[in-house]
N, C-alpha and C positions, 0 to 999 in steps of 0.2 A: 305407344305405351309398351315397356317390357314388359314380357311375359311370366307369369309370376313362378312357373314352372317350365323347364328345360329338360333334355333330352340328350345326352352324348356318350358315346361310346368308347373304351378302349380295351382290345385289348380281349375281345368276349366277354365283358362286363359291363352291361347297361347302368350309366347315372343319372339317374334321377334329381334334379336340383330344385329344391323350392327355395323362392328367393323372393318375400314376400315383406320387405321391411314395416315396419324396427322389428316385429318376435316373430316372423312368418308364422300367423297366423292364421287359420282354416279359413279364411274369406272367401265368398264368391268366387268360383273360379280358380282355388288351389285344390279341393278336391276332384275338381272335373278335367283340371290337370295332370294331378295323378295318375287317375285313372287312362288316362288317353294314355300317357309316357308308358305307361305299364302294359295296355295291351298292343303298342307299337313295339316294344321290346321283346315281349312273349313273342310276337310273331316271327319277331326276327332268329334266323336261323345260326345266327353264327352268336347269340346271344347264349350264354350257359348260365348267368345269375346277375341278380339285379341289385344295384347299392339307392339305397335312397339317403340322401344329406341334402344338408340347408347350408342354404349362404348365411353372411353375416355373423353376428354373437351368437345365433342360442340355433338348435334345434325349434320345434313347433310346440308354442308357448300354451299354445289353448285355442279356444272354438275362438270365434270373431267376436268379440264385445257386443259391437251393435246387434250381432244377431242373439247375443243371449241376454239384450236389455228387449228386443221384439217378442222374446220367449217368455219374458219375466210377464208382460199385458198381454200375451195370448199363450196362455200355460198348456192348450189344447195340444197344442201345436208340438208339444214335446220337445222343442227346439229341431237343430236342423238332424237332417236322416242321414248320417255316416255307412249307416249298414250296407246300402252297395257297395259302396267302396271297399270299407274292410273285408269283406267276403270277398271279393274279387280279389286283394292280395292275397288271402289264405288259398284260394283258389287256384295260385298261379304257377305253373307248374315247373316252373323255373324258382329256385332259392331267391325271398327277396330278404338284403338285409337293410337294417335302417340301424343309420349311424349317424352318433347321437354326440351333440356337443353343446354346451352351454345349460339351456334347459328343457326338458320334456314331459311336460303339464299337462294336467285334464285330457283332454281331448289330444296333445300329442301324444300324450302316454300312450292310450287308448289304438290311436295307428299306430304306433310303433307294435305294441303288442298285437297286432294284427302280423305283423309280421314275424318268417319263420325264422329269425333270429335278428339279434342284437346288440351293437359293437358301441362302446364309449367313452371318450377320451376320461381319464382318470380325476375332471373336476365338474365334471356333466351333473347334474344332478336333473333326477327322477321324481314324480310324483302325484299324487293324485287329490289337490287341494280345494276339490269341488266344495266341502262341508264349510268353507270359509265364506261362501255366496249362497250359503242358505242351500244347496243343491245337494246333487250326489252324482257321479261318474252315470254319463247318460247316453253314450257311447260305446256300449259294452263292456266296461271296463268294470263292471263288479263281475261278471262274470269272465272274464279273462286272468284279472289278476290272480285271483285264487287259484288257477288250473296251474301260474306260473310260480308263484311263489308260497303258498299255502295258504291255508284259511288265517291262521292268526298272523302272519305279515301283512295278510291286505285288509285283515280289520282293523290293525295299527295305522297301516298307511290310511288309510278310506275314511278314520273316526277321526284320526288326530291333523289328518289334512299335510304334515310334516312328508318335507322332501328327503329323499336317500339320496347319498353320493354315490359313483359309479361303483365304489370297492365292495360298498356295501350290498348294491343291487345284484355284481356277480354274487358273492356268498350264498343269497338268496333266491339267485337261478333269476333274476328278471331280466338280464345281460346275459350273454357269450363271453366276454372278452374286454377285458379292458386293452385301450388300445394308448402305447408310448407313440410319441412323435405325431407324426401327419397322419388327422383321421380318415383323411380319404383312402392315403398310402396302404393304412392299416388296413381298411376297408374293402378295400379291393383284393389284397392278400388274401384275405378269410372270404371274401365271395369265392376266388377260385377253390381254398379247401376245398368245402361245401358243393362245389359246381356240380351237379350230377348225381348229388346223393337225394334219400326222397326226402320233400320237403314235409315239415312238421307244422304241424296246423293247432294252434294255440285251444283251438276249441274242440278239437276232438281231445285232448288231455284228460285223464280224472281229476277228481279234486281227492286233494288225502286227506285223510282221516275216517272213523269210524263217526258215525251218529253222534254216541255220545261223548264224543272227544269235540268235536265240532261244537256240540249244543255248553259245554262248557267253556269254550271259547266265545262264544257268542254272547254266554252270560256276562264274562269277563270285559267282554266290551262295550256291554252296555253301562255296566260301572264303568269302565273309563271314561265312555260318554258324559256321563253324569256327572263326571269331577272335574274336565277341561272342556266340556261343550253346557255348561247349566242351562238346562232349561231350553236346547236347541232342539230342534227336529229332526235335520237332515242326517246327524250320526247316526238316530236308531235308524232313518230309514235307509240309511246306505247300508246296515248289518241288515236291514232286511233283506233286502237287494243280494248283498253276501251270501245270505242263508238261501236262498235259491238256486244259489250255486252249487249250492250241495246237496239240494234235494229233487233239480229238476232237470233234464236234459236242455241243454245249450240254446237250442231257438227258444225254448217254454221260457227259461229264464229271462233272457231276452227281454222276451214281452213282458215278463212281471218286470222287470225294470226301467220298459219304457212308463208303465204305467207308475211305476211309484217317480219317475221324476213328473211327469204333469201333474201329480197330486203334489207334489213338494211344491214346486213353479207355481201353483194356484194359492200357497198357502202364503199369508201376511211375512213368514219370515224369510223367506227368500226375496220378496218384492223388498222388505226393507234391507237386505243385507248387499242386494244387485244395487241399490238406492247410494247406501253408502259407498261400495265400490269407483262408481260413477263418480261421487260426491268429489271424494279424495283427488282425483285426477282433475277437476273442473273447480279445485279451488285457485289453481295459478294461473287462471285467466282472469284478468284484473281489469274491470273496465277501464279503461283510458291510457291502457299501458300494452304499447302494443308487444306481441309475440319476439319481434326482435330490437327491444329497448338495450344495448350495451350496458353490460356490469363490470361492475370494478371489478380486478383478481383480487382472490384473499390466500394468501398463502401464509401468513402469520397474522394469530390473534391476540391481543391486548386483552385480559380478565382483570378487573378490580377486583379484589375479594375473594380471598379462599376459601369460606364456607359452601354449607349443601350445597346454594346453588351454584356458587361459583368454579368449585370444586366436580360439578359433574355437570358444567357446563365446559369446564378442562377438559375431560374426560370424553366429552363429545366430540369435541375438535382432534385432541389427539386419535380415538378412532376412526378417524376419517384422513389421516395422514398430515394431518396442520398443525404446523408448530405454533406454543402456545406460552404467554410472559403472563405468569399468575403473581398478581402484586399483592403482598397485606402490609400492615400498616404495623404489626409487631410479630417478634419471631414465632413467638407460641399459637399467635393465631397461624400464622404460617405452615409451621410444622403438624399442626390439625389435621389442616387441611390437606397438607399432603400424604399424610398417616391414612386419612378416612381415604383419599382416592389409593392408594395403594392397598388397603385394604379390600377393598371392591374388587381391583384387579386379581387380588390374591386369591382370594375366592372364587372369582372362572375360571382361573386356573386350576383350582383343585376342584373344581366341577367337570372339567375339561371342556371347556367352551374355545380356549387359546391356550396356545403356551408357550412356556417362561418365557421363552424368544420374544414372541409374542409382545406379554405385556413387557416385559426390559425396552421394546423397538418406542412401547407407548410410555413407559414415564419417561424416555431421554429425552420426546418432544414435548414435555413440561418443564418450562423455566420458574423456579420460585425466587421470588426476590422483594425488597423492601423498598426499592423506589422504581422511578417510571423510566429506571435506562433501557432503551429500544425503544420505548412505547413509539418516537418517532418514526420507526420505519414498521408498524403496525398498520396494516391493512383495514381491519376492525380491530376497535377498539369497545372491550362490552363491560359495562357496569354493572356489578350485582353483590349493592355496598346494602346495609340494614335500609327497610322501607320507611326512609324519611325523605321527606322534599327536599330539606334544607341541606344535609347530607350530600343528598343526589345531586344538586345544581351546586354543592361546590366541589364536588369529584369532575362536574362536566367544565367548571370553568379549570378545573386545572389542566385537565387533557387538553383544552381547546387550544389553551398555549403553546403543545409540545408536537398534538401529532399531525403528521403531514396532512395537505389540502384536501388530497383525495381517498380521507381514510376515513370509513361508514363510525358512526359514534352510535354505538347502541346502549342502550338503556333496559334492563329487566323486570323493570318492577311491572308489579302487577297488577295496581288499582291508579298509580299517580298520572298528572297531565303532563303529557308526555311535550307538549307544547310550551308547560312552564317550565319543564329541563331544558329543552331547546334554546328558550329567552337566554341560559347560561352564558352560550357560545355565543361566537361572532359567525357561523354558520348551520343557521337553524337545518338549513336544504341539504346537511348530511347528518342530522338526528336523525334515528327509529327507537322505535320499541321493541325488542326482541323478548317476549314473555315466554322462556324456556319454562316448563311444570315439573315438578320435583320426580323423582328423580332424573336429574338432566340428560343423565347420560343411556337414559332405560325410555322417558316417555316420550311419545312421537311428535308431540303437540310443539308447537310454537306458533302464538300469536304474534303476530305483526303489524305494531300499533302506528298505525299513518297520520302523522297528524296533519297539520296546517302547510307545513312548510319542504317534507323530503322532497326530493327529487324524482321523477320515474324512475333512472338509474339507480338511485338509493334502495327504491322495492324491489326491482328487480334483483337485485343487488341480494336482498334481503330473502329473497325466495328463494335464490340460487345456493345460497349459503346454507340453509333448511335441506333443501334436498342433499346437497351434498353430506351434510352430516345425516344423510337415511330420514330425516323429521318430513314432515308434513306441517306447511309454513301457512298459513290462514291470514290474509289482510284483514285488519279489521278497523276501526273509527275508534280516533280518541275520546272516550267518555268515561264515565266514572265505574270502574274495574272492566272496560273495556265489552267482551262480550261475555267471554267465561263467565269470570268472578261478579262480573253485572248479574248474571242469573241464580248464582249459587246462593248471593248474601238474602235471596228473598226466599229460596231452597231451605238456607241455615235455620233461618228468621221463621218459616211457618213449622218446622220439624221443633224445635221449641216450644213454640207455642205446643204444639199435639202434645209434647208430656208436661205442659203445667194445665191440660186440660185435661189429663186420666191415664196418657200414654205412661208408656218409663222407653227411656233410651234403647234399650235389644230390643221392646217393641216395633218403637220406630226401623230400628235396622233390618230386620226380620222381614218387614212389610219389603222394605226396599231392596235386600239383596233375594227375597222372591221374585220382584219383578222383575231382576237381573241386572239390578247397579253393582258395580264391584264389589264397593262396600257402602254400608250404612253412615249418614252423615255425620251421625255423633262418632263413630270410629272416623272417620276424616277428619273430624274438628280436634281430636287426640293427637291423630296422627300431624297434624299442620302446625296443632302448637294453639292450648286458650288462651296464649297472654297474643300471639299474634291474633286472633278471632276478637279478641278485648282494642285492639289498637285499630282494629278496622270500624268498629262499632263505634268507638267515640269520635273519629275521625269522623265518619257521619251522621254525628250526632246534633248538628248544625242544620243538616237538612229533615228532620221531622217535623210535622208538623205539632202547634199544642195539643196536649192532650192524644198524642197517637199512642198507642199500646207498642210497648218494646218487650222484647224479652226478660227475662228478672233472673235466669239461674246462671246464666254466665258470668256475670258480675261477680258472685256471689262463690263458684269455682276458684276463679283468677284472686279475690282477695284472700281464697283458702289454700292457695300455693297449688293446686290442683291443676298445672300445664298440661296434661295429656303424658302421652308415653315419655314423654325425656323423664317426666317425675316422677312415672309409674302409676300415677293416678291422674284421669280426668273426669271423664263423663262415666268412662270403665274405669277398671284394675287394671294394673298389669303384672305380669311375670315374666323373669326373663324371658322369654318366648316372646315376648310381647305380644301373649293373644287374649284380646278385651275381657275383661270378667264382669259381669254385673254386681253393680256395688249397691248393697241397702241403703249402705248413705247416704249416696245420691239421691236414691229412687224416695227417702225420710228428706232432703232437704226440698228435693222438687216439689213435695206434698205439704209440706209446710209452707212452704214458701208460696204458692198455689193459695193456700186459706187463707193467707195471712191479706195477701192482694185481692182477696177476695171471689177468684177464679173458682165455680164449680167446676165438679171432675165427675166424669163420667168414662163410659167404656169406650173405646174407640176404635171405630174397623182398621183393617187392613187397608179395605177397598176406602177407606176417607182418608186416611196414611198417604196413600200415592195420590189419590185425587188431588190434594191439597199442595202437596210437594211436588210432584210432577207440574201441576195445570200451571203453575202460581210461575213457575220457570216458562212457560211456553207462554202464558202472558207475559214475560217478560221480553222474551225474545222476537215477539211479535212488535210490542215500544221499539225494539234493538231495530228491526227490517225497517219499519215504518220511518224511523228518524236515520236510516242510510249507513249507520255503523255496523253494520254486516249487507254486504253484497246480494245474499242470496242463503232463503233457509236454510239449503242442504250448507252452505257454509255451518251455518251453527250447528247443525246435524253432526259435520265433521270434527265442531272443536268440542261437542260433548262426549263423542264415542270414541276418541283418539286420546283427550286429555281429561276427562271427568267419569269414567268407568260407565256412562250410561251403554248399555247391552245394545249390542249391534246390530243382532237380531227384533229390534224394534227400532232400528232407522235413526236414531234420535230425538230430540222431545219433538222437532216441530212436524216429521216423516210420523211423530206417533201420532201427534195431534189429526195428522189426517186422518191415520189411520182408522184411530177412533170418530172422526168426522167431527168437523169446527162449530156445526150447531150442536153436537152433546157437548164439545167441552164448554163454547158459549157460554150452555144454560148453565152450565156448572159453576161458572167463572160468576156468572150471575149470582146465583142461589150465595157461592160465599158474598159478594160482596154488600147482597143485602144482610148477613150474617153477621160480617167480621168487619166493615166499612171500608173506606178510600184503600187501604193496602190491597184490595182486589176489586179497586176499579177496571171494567174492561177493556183492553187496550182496543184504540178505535180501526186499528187495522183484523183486527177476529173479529168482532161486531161485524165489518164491512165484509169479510169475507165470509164469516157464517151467514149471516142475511143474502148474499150471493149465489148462496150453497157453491161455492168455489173451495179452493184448499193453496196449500200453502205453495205444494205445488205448481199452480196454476200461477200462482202468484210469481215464483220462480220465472216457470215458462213465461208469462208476458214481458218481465222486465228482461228478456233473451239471457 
């Protein structure tokens, strides 16, 4: 077995290589590497300074995973002990530099800054994105950065979890030197500068500022906290962390640091946000599909339809370097559609996200046109025509005609049988469902609806395609809106009911974007459009049973011309701004409408708000496991926190469900459904697992 750290010389400058594939990271065995190369180099006498770099793409990407999911179930434990190590490099009495390419993360940051300087090639980027796993820099890295960069750089870096490029990190003193050409070359250059001068030790530095300069930067970040991290933990506790660095000598802070990450590591929101982490990665293991299933190349994509979705499902593909044949059916739809995506583009540009170059390189790889010339030499082909069956199976039977044998037919929609599109063609075993979420070319989500007939190659196909556009591609079982929108319509359905029972809509919302949903469902049912929420409801309007109770004020919107934001009125107001207003109207029709059905009204908590919305979704997803159209909870975990705003920081509904433990939600699930009837029957897989005292978990873990 290669060794995951090397040792060679040239020159009077010791190299240090870590080469620890895919992000060499801090694994077993790369720190005690280190450290060995380091004190065989000190010793050496014809050695004058020492370069540390990594093979491969990046610099040292972070701690070892497995060891910070063994950290997340034993918080004691602090995770793993850096501290010899870095102290020994500050220690060394030779100049050590550590040159930096690709990326320099959590726990690589943290060595690097151990070190008495800093070299990296001009596309490296820096950072310290512990707060995005529920944590905080646990390695001494709240108290290092600040000694290197100031208090308010590493309370930006540390709250907001956002990476620096190298340009930015010299300005900011976290670098030496940005380095052109060969970073070794460079590398080596500036170790000899340096050779011989005394070396600077990260932790004997002051931190600047005066007390109350400091304490007003702290204030200032715990408001930023509050506006990009809601309702998280680990930003105030990484200012805490910060604030130690300014008030307490180097070892002392230290310790307050290690101690505040095992109180973070013990707390429910790091457990679920390590949860999700995990989750993400382990959804493109596909039972039955093995690791190397051969995928089609896709280098040019076929779009039906230039609207939203089509339009920034363009948009995805051209940012990922695929050229792209966007078809409508008349000019004006056309030129919409390309109006809206260039519009979009125009706008990160004057944000400065890209530029001009930029987007020019990405509308040239959108073709707009009014029939399907090329479609034959399309790789995928993806449909994302209005949600009608009839519609969709005969867009599929036209393509089937035109495009090549080996070219993926995908489908968008997001409730239909993806099996009766298939019946279209004359090859069901290169149909999928690609359920891109609005906005296509912003949200990470894509379901990937399997039905009866793709091929393995097809999903693999389909997975590969996801990642390469930066998404996160989730297989899932053809059933009726799949897994998402499976869970949402009984999400939509009880959040109604609560305001023709006492609630009003900002109620509802309020409840819900306190517990940390994006947003509130009545501003989503706006935002998506009530004449679409109206087509999905009668659509399944066929599967009630007699006599069920439906909802009654939607109807009742949709014949009042009342669409949501395109009309400026739905459930809210709107203003230009498009920011919700509450409307007496409503809150006068809901309440009428209420008496007239005879519905009493009463007050209603917050804490019944989420019970009822929340639980009624995790029943659902529970039916979703049990009948096989989802893999594995943490899957649905990932398709509500990536594509349905559920807060990350609680894992998902089914990671919360544990949370909260499956006998309270059970009895809960209980209590309503002697309440409210069949609509909160218990699904028989939570029955089975709450009576087991098991979790969803567990459930996971057995089916491997």
């Amino acid at each position: 077995m290669t060794q995951p750290v090397t040792l060679s010389t040239r020159d009077g400058v010791a190299i240090i290589t870590v080469d620890n594939p895919p992000v060499n990271a801090l694994s077993p065995g790369v720190p005690e590497g280190i450290l060995t190369a380091l004190e065989t180099a000190e010793r050496d006498a014809s050695i004058r300074a020492i370069v540390l770099i990594c093979a491969g793409r990046t610099f040292i990407s972070g701690a070892d995973i497995k060891e910070l999911e063994q950290a997340a179930r034993n918080p004691a434990s602090g995770g793993p002990d850096l501290h010899p190590l870095l102290t020994r490099i500050e220690d060394c009495a030779k100049p050590v530099i550590m040159a930096i390419h690709g990326m320099a993360l959590g726990g690589g940051l943290e060595l690097a800054m151990a070190g008495h300087y800093r070299v990296a090639v001009a596309d490296a980027s820096l950072g310290a994105p512990e707060v995005n796993l529920g944590i905080i820099p646990g390695a001494e890295g709240t108290q290092r950065l600040p000694r290197l960069v100031g208090v308010a750089a590493a309370v930006d870096m540390c709250v907001s979890g956002r990476p620096i490029k190298a340009p930015q990190a010299l300005q900011m003193g976290l670098i030496d030197r940005v380095i052109d050409g060969d970073l070794l070359s460079g590398a080596e250059t500036f170790a000899r500068e340096v050779a011989g001068l005394p070396v600077r030790k990260t932790r004997e530095r002051n931190v600047s500022g005066s007390a109350s300069e400091n304490a007003a930067i702290f204030a200032a970040g715990r408001v930023q906290a509050g506006k990009i991290c809601r309702n998280q933990t680990a930003p105030l506790a990484a200012l805490e962390a910060l604030e130690a660095a300014t008030t307490l000598p180097f070892e002392q802070g230290c310790k307050k640091e290690r101690e505040i990450v095992r109180r973070v590591l013990a707390g429910d929101q790091a457990k679920a946000m390590i949860h999700i982490f995990f989750a993400e990665r382990a959804v493109a293991r596909v039972p039955g599909i093995p690791k190397d299933t051969a995928t089609y190349p896709i280098a040019n994509v076929g779009i039906i339809g230039a609207g939203t979705m089509g339009g920034g499902i363009a948009m995805a593909c051209a940012n990922a370097g695929i050229s792209v044949s966007l078809k409508e059916t008349e000019q004006a739809a056309l030129d919409r559609g390309l109006a809206a995506i260039r519009k979009n583009y125009e706008s990160s540009v004057k944000k400065g996200r890209f530029s001009q170059a930029v987007m020019d390189q990405r509308m040239a790889l959108i073709h707009p046109q009014l029939t399907y010339d090329g479609f034959n030499r399309a790789d995928l082909i993806i449909e994302a025509v209005f949600e009608s069956m009839p519609l969709k199976k005969q867009v599929f039977g036209e393509i089937d005609k035109i495009a090549k044998p080996d070219c993926v037919l995908a489908s968008n929609t997001s409730t239909l049988d993806i099996d009766e599109i298939a019946a279209a063609t004359s090859r069901p075993h290169m149909v999928i469902g690609l359920h891109f979420f609005s906005p296509a070319h912003v949200m990470r989500l894509v379901e990937i609806v399997r039905g009866k007939h793709p091929s393995n190659e097809v999903v693999a196909t389909s997975l590969a395609v996801a990642k390469k556009l930066g998404k996160i591609g989730v297989v899932v079982g053809n059933c009726r809106g799949f897994v998402g929108n499976r869970m949402m319509l009984p999400y939509m359905r009880e959040a109604q009911f609560l305001v023709e029972e006492g609630s009003t809509p900002e109620q509802v919302d309020k409840a819900l974007t306190d517990f940390g949903m994006a947003m509130g469902i009545f501003a989503v049912d706006d935002m998506g459009g009530i004449d679409l929420a109206y087509r999905v409801k009668q659509e399944y309007a066929h599967l009630r049973k007699p006599g069920e109770r439906v909802p009654l004020v939607l109807d009742k919107l949709y014949e009042m011309g009342r669409l949501g934001q395109k009309r400026g009125r739905g459930w809210y107001r709107y203003d230009e701004g498009r920011a919700p207003i509450p409307d007496p109207e409503v809150d006068a029709l809901i309440e009428k409408t209420a008496n007239e059905a005879g519905i009493a009204r009463r007050t209603v908590t917050p804490q019944e708000i989420i019970e009822r919305c929340v639980y009624i979704m995790i029943n659902e997803g529970a039916r979703i496991l049990e009948e096989g159209h989802a893999q594995r909870a943490a899957d649905i975990d990932v398709i509500y926190c990536t594509g349905y705003g559920f807060p990350g920081y609680r894992g998902g509904p089914m990671w919360y469900a544990d949370t909260v433990g499956l006998k309270s939600v059970y009895a809960r699930v209980q209590e309503f459904h002697k309440q409210y009837g069949h609509l909160w029957e218990p699904a028989p897989l939570l029955k089975k697992l709450a009576e087991e005292g098991r979790s969803f978990a567990d459930w996971d873990q057995a089916k491997g």
